[in-house]
N, C-alpha and C positions, 0 to 999 in steps of 0.2 A: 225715664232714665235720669239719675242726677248727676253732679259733675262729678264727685268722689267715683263714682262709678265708671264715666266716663276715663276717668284719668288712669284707672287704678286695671283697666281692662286690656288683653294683650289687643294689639292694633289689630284689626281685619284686614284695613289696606295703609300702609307707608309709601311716602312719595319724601325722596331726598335728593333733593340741589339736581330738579329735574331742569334742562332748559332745551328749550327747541324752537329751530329758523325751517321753515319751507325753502327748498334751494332758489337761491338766487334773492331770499328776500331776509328783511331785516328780523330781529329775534322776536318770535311769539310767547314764550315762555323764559322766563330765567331766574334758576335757584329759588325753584317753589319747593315748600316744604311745610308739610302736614301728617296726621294719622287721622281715621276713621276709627271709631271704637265698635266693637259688636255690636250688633244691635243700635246704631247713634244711627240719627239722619241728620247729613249737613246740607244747609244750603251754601250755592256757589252761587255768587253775586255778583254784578259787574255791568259796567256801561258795553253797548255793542262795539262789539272786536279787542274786548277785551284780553280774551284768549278763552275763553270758558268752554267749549267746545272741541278744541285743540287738547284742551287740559284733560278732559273728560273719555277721548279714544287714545290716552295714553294708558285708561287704566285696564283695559282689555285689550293691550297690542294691535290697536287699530294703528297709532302710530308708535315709533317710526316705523315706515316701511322695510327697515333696516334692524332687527332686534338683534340687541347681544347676546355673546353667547356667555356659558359659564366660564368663570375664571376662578377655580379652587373653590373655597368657601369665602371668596371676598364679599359676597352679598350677605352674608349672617354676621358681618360685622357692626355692635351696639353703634359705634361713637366712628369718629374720623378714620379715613384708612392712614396708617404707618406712611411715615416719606418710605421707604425703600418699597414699599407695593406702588406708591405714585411714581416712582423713578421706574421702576420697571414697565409702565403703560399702561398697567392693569383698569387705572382709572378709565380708559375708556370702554374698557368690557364690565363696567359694573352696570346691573341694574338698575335704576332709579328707583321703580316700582314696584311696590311687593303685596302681593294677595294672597291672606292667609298665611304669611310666610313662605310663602313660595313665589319664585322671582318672576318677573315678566321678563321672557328673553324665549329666545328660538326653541329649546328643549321643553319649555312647560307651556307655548300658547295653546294648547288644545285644550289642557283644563283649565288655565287663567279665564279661558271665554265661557268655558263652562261655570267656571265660578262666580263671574261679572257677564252679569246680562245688562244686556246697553239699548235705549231705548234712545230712537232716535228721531231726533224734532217731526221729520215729514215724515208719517206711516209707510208714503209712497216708496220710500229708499229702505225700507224694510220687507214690504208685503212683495212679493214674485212667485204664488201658486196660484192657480185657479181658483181654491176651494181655499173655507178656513179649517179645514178639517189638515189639509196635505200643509197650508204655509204653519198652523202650531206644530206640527208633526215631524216637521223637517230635523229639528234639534234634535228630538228623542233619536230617532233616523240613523242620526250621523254621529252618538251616544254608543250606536249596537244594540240598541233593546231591544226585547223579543215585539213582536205584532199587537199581543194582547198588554205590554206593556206601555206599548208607544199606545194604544187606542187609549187605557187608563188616563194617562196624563195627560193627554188631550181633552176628555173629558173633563177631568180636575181643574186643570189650569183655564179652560171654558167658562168652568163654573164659577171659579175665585173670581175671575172679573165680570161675574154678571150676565154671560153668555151664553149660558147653557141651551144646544140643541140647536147652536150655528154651526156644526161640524157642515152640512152640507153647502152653507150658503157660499155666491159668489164673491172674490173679495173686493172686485170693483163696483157692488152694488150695496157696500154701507155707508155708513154716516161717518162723518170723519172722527167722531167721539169713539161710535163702534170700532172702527179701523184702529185708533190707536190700543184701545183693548186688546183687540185679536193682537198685536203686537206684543203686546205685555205679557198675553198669555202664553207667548210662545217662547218668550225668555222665562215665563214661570216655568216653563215645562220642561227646563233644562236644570230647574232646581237650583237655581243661583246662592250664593250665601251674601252675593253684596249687587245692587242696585246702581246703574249710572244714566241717570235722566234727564237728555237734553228740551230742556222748554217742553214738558210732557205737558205743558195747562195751554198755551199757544192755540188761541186759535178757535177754542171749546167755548161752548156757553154755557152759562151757569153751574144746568143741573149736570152735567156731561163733568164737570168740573169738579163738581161735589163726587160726583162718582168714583171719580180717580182719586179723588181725596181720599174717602173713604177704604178704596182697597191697597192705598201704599199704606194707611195705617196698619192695617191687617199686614201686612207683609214682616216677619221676625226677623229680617237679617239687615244690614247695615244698607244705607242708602245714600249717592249724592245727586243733588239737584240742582242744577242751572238752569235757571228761571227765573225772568224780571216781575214777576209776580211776587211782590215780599207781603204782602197780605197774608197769600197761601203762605210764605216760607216763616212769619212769625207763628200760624196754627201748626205748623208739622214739622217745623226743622230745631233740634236741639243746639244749633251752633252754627255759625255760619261764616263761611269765607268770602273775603272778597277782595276781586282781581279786579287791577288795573293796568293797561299795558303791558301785559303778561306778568306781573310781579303780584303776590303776596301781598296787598296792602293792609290789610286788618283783618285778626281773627279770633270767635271771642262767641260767648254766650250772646243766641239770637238778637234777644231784647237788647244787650248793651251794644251790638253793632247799627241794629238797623233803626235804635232811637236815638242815634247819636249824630245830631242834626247839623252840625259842623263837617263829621269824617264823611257823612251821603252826599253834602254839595261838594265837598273838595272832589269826591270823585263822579261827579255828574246823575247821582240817584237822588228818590227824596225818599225820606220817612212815611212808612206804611201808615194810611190813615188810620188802623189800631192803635198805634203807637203815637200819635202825635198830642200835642198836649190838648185839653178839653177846655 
């Protein structure tokens, strides 16, 4: 993907002057603002507790627990809202987040989640069927698909990651590389268009790591990655964000962020030994 391209492509997902506090604590988020291009993979970067995780289940209505609802067509608006729509309060029913063009708020989360498959750092907080045949299955499930449809894309989404003819196995008796697969297959199986993956390399050893490498390449649709792994994130990520203290602090072509050995210590990262000078 080049950056003409990137720039020049309608957003997959927009996030404007989102900010967010867990109650009773101080702000995790505030007045972050990005697009995703079709097809782009960004990484998300950032020292621990940065917010990067927070950031990441805003884009599938995981948070807030609290979604807006619609307010006219104030969410397909280009540029700043009007003072008389801020005078009127409407700003606090706008959506922040937009997938596909279509808003994250109470009336669209059943396909926002369908469209943002969310993979989530411990397998464990995702895997709750017996079987991996029943936990990839669930999505199709609760999609409406017929039987012969749901068994298809269990199969398919099995095989993209490498899996093929785990349908029967149990899921507390894999390897935690396998486990996160079966994970992923089951957001493939929901035919996502955008990718949100927290620390999906954590953990893995090597070839377990190459593996996953290899099948988000393979993946067409847009993807973000929070992962202190910037090795992986200079071979697969086209541009990359990075948060500090819930803020926005730099965002820009991979290589000019994460070789830029000044803006990594200010924010407590170093330079991927790719990138560092020879």
């Amino acid at each position: 993907m080049t950056e003409s391209s990137v720039i020049s492509a309608s957003p997959a997902v927009r996030v404007e002057q989102l900010s967010f506090r867990y109650p009773g604590g101080p702000d995790v988020l505030t007045n972050i603002n990005f697009t995703i291009a079709p097809g782009e993979i960004i990484g998300l970067v950032g020292p621990s507790g940065a917010g990067k995780s927070t950031l990441l289940q805003h884009l599938n209505g995981l948070l807030p627990s609290k979604l807006p609802e619609f307010v006219g067509q104030v969410f397909n608006l280009p540029g700043p809202l009007p003072s008389d729509q801020v005078s009127r309060g409407q700003v606090e029913n706008l959506p922040h987040v937009m997938v596909d063009n279509l808003p994250v708020a109470r009336q669209t989360i059943a396909e926002v989640r369908r469209r943002v498959g969310f993979l989530f750092q411990d397998p464990d907080d995702q895997l709750f069927c017996p079987t991996v045949f029943e936990d990839v299955a669930f999505g199709p499930l609760n999609l409406g698909l017929s039987d012969d449809e749901v068994r298809q894309r269990v199969r398919d989404s099995l095989a993209s990651v490498g899996l093929a003819g785990y349908e029967p196995r149990s899921t507390l008796r894999l390897s935690l590389g396998e486990r996160k697969r079966v994970c992923l297959a089951g957001v493939f199986a929901c035919q996502p268009s955008v990718l949100a993956l927290d620390e999906p390399f954590s953990s893995l050893d090597p070839r377990a790591r190459r593996t996953l490498i290899a099948i988000l390449k393979q993946f067409s649709g847009s993807q973000i990655i929070a992962t202190h792994d910037l090795d992986i994130v200079v071979d697969l990520c086209h541009r990359v964000l990075l948060l500090d203290g819930g803020q926005l602090r730099a965002a820009g072509q991979t290589r000019d962020i994460l070789g830029n050995v000044a803006l990594m210590e200010r924010h407590g990262l170093e330079v991927p030994w790719r990138l560092r000078p020879k």
